[in-house]
Backbone bond lengths (Angstrom), bond angles and torsions (degrees), N, CA, C in turn:
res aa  C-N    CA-C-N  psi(-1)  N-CA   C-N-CA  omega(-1)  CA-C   N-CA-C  phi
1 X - - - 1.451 - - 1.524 109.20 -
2 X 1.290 100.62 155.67 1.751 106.56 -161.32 1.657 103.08 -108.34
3 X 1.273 130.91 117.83 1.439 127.39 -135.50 1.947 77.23 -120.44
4 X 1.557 111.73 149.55 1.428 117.92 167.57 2.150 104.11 -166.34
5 X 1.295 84.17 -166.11 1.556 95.20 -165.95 1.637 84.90 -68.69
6 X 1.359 116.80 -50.91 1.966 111.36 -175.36 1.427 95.98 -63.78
7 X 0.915 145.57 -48.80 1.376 132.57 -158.46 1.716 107.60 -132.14
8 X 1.429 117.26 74.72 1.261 126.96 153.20 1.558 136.56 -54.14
9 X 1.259 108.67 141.65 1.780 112.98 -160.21 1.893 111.17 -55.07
10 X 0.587 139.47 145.72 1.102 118.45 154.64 1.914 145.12 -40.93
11 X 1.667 99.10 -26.94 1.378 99.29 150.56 1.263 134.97 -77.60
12 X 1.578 107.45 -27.11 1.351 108.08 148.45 1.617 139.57 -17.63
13 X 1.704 96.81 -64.47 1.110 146.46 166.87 1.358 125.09 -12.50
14 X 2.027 86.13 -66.98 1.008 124.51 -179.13 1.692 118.67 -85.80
15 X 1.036 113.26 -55.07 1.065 103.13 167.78 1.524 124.97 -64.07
16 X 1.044 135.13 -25.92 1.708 125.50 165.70 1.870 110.85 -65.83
17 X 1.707 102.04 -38.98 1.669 68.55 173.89 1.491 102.33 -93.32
18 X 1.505 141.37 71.22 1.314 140.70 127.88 1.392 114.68 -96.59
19 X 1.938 100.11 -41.72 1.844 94.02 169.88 1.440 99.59 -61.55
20 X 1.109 155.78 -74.54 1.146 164.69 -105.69 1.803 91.78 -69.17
21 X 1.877 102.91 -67.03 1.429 88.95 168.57 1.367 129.56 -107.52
22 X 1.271 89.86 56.95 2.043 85.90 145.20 1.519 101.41 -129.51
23 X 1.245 123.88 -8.70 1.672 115.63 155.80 1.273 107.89 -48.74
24 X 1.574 115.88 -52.21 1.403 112.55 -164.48 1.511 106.80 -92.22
25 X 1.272 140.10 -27.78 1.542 144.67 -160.79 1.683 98.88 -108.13
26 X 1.314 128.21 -32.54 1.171 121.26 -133.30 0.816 170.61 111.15
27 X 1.745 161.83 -169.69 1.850 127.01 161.12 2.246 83.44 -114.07
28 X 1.407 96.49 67.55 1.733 75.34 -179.05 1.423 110.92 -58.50
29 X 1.175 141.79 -9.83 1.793 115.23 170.69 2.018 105.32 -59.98
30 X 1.449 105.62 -35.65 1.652 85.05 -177.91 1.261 102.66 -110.39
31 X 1.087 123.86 40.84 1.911 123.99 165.00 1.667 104.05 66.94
32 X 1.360 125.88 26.55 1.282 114.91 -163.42 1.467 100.64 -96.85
33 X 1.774 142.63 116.23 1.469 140.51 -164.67 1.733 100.96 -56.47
34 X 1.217 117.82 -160.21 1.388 125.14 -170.94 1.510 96.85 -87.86
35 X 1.524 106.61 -42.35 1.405 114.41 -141.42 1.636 95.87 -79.25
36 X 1.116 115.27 -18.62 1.629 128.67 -161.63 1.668 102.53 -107.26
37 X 1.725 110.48 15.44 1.652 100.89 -174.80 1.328 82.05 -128.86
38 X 1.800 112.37 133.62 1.376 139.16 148.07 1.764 83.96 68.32
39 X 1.853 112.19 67.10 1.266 115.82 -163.77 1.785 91.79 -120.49
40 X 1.523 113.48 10.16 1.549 96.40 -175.26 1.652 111.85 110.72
41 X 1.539 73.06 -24.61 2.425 69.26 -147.92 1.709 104.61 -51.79
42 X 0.922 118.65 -36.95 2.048 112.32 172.36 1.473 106.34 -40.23
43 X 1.369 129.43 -65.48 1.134 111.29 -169.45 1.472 133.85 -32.25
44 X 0.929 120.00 -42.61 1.696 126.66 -166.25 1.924 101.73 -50.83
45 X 1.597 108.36 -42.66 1.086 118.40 179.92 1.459 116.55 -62.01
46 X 1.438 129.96 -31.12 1.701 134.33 -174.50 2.053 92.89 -99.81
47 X 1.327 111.55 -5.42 1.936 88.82 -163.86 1.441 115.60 -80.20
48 X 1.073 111.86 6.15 1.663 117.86 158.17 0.893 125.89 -96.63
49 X 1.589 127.29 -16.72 1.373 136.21 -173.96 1.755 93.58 -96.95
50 X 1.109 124.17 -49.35 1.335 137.44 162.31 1.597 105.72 -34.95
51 X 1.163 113.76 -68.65 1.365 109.31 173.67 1.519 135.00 -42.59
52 X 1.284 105.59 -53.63 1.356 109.30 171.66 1.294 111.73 -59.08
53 X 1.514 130.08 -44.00 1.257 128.54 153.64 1.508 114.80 -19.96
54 X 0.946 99.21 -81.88 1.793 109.97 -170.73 1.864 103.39 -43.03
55 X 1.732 106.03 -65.75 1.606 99.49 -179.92 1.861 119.22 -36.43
56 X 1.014 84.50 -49.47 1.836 84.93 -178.41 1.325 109.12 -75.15
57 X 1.247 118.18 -51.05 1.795 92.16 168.13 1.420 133.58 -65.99
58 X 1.435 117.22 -31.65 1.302 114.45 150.81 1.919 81.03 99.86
59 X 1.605 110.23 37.39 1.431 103.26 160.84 1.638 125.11 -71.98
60 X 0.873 83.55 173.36 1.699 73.52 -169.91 2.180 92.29 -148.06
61 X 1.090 120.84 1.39 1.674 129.21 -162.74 1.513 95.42 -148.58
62 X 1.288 131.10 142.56 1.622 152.56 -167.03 1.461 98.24 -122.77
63 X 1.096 129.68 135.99 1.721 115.57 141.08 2.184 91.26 -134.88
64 X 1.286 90.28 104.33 1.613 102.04 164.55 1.778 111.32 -88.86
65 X 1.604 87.51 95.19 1.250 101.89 174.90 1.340 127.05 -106.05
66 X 1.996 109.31 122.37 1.592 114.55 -139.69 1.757 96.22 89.18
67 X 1.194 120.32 63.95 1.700 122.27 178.00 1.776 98.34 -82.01
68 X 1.263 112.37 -20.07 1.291 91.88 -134.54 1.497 145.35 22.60
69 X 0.874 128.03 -133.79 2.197 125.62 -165.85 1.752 84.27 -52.33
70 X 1.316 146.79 -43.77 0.678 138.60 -111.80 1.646 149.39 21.89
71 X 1.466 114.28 35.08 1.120 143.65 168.73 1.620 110.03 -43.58
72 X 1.083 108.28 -42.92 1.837 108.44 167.81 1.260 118.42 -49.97
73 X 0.912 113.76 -16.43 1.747 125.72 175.72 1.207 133.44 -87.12
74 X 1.493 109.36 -38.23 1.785 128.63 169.71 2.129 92.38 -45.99
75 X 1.148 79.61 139.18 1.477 95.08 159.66 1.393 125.11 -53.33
76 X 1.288 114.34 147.39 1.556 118.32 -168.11 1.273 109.96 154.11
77 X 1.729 123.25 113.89 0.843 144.00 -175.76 1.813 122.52 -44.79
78 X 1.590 96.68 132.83 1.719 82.23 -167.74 1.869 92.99 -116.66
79 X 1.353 80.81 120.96 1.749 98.22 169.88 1.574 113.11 -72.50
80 X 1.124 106.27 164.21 1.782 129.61 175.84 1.874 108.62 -172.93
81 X 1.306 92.39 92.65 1.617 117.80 -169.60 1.088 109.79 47.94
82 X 1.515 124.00 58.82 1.503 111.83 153.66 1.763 107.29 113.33
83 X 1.739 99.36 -32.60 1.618 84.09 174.46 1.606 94.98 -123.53
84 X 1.426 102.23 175.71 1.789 131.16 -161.91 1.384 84.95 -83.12
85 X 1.586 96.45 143.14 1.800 103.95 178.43 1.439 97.87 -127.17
86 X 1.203 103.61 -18.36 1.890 106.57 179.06 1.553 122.03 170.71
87 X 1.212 106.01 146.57 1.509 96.87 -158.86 1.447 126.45 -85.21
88 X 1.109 117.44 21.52 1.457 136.52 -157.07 2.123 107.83 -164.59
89 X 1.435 100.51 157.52 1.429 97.62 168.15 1.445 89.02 -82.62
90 X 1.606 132.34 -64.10 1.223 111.79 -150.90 1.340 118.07 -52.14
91 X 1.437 124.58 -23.41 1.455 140.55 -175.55 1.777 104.98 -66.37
92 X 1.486 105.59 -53.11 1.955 107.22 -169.16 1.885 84.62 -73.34
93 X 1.438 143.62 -35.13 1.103 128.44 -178.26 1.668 110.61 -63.65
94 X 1.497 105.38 -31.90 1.638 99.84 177.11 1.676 101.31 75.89
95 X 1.919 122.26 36.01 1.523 109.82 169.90 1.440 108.63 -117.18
96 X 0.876 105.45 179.29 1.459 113.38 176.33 1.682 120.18 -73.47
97 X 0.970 100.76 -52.39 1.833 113.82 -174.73 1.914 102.85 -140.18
98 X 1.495 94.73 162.59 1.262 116.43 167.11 0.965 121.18 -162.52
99 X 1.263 116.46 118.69 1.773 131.36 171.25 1.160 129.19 -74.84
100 X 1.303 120.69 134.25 1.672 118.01 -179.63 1.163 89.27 -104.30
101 X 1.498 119.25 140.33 1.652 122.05 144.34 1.542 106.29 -153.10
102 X 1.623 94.55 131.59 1.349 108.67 174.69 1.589 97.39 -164.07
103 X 1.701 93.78 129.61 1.676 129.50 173.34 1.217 100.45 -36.54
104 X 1.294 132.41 -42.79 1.842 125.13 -146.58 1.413 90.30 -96.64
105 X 1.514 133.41 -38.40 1.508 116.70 -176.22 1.659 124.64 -115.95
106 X 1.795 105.60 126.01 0.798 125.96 174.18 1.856 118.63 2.58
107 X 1.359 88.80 -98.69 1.768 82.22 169.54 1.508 138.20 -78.34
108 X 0.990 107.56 29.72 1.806 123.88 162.40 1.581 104.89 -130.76
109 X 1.441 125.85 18.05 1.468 97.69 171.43 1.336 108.06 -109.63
110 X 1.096 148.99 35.84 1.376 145.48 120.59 1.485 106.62 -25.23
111 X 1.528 111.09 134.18 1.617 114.95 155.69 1.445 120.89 -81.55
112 X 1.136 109.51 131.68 1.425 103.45 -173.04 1.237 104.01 -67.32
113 X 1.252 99.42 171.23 1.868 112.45 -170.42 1.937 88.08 -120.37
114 X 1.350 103.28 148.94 1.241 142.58 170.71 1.758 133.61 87.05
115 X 0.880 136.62 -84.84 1.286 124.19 176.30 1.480 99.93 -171.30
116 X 1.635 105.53 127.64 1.189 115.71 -162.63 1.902 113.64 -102.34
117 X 1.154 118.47 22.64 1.583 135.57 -169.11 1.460 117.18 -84.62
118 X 1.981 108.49 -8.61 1.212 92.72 172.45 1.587 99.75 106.68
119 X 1.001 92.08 -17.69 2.170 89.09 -171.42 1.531 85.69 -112.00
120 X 1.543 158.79 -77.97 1.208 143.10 167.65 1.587 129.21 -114.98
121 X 1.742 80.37 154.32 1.260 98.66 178.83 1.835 120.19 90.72
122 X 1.733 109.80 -49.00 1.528 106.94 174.87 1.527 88.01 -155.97
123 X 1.599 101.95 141.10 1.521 108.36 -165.15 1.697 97.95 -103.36
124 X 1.440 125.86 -11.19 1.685 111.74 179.45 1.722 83.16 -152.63
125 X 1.500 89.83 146.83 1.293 113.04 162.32 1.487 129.73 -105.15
126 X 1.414 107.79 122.21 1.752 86.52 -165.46 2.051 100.95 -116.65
127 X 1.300 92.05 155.02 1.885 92.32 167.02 1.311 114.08 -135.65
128 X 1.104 134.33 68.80 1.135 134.71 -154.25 1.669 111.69 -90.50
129 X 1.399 116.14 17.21 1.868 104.96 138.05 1.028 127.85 -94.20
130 X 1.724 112.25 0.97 1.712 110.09 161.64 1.362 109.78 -76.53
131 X 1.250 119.35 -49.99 1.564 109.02 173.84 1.571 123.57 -39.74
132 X 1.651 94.98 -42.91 1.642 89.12 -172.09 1.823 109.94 -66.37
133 X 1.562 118.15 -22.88 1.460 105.88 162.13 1.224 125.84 -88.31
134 X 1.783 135.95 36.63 0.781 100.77 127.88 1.738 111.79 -147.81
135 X 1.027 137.15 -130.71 1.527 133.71 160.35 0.614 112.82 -90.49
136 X 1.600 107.54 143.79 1.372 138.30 -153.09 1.649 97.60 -73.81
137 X 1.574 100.28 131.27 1.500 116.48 174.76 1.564 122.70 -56.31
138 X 1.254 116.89 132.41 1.845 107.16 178.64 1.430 98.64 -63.40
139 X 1.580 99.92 160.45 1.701 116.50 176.94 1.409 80.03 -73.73
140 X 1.565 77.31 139.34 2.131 106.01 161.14 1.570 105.20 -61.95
141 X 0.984 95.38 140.77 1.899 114.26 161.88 1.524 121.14 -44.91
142 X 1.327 101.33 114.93 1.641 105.84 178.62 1.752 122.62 -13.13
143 X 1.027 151.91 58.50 1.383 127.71 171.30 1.719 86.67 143.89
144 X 1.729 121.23 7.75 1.569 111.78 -151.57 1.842 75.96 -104.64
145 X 1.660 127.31 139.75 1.204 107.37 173.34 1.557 118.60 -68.84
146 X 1.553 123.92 163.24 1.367 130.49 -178.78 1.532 119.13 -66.52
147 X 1.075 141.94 129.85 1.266 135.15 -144.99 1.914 96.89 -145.73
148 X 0.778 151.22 81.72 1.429 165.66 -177.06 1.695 94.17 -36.34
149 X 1.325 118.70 -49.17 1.400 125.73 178.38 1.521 127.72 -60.02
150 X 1.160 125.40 -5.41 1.377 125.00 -163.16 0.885 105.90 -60.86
């Protein structure tokens, strides 16, 4: 059988309605509330490495795909030893826009519309709870473009 975005596998299936409820219920095997599951909190750890990303490619469009709540996004002052560097991630990233989309929550599971390659609409794609499983990627090679995938 020929598996796609219209016609997903059945583990597919399955696994989105498990994200689905622990967006809404929670991670109850580790007591974690709704509001506190797939809430952002990794990011803070990749948004400098993220950044430099972005400067050298010279993005200017986000699509954070896997946003969860997208709570990383709400405003909130970003420190660097003690003083405020900007009041927002999208602001210390210096882009224009950023998209949340993710299947498991309500208002980010829309698919985004257009083409995600960098030529329209969003110039890098980021997922930054894959990063947090595993080690952190070496910086790309002087002059090598930034590649989120390495």
């Amino acid at each position: 059988m020929s598996y796609s975005r219209s016609n997903p596998s059945p583990r597919f299936r399955e696994l989105l309605d498990q994200y689905r409820a622990m967006h809404r219920d929670g991670d109850v095997r580790r007591g974690t509330p709704a509001e506190q599951t797939f809430d952002g909190k990794s990011l803070p750890r990749q948004a400098a490495r993220i950044r430099k990303l972005i400067q050298r490619s010279g993005a200017k469009t986000l699509l954070d795909y896997g946003s969860g709540k997208g709570s990383q996004y709400l405003p909130a002052k970003i420190m660097d030893n003690g003083v405020a560097i900007a009041n927002s991630i999208q602001q210390y990233w210096g882009v224009e826009s950023i998209r949340c989309y993710d299947p498991g929550h309500v208002p980010f599971s829309a698919l985004p519309e257009g083409r995600f390659d960098g030529r329209e609409d969003f110039d890098r794609l980021l997922a930054t709870e894959v990063w947090q499983l595993r080690k952190p990627p070496p910086e790309p090679p002087e002059g090598d473009p930034p590649n989120a995938a390495r």
